[in-house]
ZAVOBA-391453 format. One record per residue: z, y, x of N, C-alpha, C, CB in turn. Coordinates in steps of 0.2 Angstrom, whole numbers, padded with zeros to 4 digits, always signed. Glycine has a CB too. Layout:
N
ZYXZYXZYXZYX ...
***
This chain:
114
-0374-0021-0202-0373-0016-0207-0368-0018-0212-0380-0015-0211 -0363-0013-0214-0357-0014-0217-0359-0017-0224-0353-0007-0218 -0364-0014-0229-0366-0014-0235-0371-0020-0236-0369-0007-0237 -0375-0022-0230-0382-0027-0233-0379-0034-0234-0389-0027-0227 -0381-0035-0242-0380-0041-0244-0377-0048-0240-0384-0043-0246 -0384-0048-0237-0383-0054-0233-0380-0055-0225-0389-0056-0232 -0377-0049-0223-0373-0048-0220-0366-0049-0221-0374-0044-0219 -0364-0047-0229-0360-0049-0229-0357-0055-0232-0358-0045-0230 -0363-0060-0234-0365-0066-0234-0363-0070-0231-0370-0067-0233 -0366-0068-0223-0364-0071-0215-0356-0070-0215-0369-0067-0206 -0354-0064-0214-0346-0065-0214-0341-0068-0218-0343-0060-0213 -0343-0070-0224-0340-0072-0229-0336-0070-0233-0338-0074-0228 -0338-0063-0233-0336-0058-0237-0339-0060-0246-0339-0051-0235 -0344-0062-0246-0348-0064-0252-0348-0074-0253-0357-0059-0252 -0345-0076-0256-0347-0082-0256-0352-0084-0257-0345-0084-0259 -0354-0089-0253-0364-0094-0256-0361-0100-0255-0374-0094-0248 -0367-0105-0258-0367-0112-0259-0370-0112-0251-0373-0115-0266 -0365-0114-0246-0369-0114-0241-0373-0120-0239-0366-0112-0236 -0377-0122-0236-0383-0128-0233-0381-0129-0226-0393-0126-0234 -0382-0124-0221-0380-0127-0215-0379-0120-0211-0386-0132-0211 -0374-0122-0206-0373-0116-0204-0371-0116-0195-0367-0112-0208 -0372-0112-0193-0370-0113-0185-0369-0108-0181-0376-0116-0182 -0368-0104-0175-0365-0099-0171-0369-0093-0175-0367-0100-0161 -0377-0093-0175-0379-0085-0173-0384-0086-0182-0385-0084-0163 -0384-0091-0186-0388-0094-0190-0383-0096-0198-0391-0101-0186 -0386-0095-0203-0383-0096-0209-0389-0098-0215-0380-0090-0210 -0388-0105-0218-0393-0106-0223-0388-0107-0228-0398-0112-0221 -0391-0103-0236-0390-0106-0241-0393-0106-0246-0386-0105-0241 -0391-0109-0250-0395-0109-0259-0394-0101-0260-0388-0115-0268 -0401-0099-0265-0403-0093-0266-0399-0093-0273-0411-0093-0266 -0395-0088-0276-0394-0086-0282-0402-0087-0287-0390-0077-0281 -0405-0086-0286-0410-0085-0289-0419-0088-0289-0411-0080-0288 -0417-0095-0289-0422-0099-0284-0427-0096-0290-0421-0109-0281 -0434-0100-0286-0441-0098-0289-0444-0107-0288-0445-0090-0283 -0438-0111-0286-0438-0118-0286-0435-0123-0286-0440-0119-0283 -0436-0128-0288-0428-0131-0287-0425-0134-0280-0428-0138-0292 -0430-0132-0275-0425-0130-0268-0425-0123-0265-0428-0135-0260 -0423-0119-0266-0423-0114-0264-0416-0112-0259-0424-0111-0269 -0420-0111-0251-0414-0110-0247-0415-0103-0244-0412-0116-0243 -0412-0098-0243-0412-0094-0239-0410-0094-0232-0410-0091-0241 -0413-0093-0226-0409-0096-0220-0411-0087-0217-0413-0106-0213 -0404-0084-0215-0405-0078-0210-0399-0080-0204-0404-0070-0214 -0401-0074-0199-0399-0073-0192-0392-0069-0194-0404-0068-0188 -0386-0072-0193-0379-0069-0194-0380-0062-0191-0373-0073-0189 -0383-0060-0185-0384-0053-0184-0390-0050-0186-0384-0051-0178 -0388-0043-0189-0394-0038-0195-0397-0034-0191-0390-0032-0200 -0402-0040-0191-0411-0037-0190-0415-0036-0197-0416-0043-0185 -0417-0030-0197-0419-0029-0202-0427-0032-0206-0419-0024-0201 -0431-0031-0200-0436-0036-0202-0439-0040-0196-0441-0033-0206 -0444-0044-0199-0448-0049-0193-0450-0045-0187-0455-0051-0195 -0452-0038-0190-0456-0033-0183-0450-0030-0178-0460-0025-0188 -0442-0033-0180-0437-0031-0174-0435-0038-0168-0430-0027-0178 -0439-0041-0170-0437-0048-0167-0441-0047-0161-0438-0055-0171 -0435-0048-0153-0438-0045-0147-0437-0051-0144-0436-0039-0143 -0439-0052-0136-0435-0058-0132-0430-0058-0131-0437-0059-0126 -0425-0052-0131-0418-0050-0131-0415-0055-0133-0416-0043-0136 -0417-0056-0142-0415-0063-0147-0412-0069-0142-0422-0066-0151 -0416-0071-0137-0414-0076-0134-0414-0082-0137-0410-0075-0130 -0421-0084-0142-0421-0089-0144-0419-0089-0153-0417-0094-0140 -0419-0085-0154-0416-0084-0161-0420-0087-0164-0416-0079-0164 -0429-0085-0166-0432-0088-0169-0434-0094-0170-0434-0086-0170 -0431-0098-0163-0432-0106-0164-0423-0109-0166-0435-0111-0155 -0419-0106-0167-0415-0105-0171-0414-0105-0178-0413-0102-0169 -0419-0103-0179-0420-0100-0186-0425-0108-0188-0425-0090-0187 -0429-0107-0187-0435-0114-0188-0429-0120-0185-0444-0113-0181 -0425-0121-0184-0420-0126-0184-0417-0127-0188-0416-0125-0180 -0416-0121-0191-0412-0123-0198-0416-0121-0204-0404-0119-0199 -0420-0118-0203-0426-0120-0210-0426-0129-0211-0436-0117-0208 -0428-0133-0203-0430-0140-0203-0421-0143-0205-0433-0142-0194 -0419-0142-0202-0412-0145-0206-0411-0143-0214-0406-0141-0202 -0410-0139-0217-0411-0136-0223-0415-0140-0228-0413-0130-0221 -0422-0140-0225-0426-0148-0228-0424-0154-0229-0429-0150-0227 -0422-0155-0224-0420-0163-0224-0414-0163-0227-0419-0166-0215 -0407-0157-0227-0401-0158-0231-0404-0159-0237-0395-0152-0231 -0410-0156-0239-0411-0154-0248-0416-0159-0247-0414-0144-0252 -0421-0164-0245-0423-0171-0247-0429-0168-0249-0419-0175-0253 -0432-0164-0245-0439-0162-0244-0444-0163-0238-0440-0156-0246 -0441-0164-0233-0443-0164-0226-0449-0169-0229-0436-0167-0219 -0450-0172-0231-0454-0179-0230-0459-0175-0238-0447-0189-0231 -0458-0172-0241-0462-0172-0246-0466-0167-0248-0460-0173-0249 -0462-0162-0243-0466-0156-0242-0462-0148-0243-0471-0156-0248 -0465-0143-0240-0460-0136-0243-0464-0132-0240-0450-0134-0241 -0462-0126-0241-0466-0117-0239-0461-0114-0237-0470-0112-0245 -0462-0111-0232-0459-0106-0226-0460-0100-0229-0463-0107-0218 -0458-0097-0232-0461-0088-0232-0457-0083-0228-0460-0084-0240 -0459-0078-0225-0455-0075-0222-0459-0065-0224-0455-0079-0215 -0456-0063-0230-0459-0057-0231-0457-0050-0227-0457-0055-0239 -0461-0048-0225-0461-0040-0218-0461-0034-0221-0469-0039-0213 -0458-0031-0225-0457-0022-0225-0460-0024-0232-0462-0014-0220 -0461-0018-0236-0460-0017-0242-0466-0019-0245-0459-0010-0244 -0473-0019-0243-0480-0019-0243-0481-0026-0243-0484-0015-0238 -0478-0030-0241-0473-0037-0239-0469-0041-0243-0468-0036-0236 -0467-0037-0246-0461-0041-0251-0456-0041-0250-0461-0048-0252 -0453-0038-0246-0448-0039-0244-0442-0036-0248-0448-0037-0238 -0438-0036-0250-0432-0033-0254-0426-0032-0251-0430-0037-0258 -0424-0036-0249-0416-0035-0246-0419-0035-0237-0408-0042-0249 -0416-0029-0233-0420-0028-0225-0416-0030-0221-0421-0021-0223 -0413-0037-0222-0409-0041-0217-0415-0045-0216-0403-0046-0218 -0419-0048-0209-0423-0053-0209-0420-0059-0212-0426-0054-0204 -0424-0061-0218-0424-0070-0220-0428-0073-0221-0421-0072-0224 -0427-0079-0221-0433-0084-0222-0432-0089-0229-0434-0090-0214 -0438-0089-0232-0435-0094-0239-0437-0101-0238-0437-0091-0247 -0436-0106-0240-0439-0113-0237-0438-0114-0248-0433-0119-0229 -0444-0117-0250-0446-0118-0254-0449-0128-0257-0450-0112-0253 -0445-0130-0262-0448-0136-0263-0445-0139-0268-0450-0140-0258 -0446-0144-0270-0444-0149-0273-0450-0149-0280-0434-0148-0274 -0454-0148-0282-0461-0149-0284-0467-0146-0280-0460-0147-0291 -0472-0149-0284-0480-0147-0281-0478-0138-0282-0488-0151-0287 -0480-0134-0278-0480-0127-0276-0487-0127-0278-0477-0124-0267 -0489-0121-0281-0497-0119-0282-0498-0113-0275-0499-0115-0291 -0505-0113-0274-0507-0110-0267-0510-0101-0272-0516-0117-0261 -0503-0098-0273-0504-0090-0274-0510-0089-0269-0497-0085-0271 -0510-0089-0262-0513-0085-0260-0521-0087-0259-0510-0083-0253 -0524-0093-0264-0529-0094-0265-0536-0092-0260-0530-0093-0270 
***
């Protein structure tokens, strides 16, 4: 998609603090963390959400969980802990309809979903 943020993120149209990056995969620092590690890792190609991810992908989402784990270990949390969120359509959380994943840490996180 011409217009969605994080698309034009992945091509480099919009500069990021990037973290790691690779063929079909892009992780970076969140303009707006909600932590002091906040990384955003999405799929260079615009899938809109979780619910379009097919075997087509051919591995994508262990591509994706690749670089969440890389993404920890660059930001010095791998060993001490972080949260995975990944929000689905609107009811979801979701905001911007590229699929991403936010990996979260660098203090004690409280358990929201109690």
């Amino acid at each position: 998609m011409k217009d969605c943020i994080f698309c034009r993120i992945a091509r480099g149209d919009i500069p990021s603090s990037k973290v790691y990056e690779t063929e079909r995969v892009v992780a970076f620092d969140d303009i707006n963390p909600m932590a002091p590690v906040h990384v955003i890792v999405i799929p260079k190609e615009h899938i809109a959400t979780l619910m379009e991810i097919t075997e087509t992908e051919g591995g994508l989402m262990t591509e994706i969980v690749a670089a969440v784990q890389e993404a920890a270990r660059l930001k010095g949390v791998d060993r001490t802990g972080f949260r995975v969120v990944v929000n689905c359509n609107e009811d979801g959380g979701q905001v911007i309809f590229h699929l991403h994943v936010h990996v979260l840490g660098g203090r004690k996180l409280q358990d929201e979903l109690g």
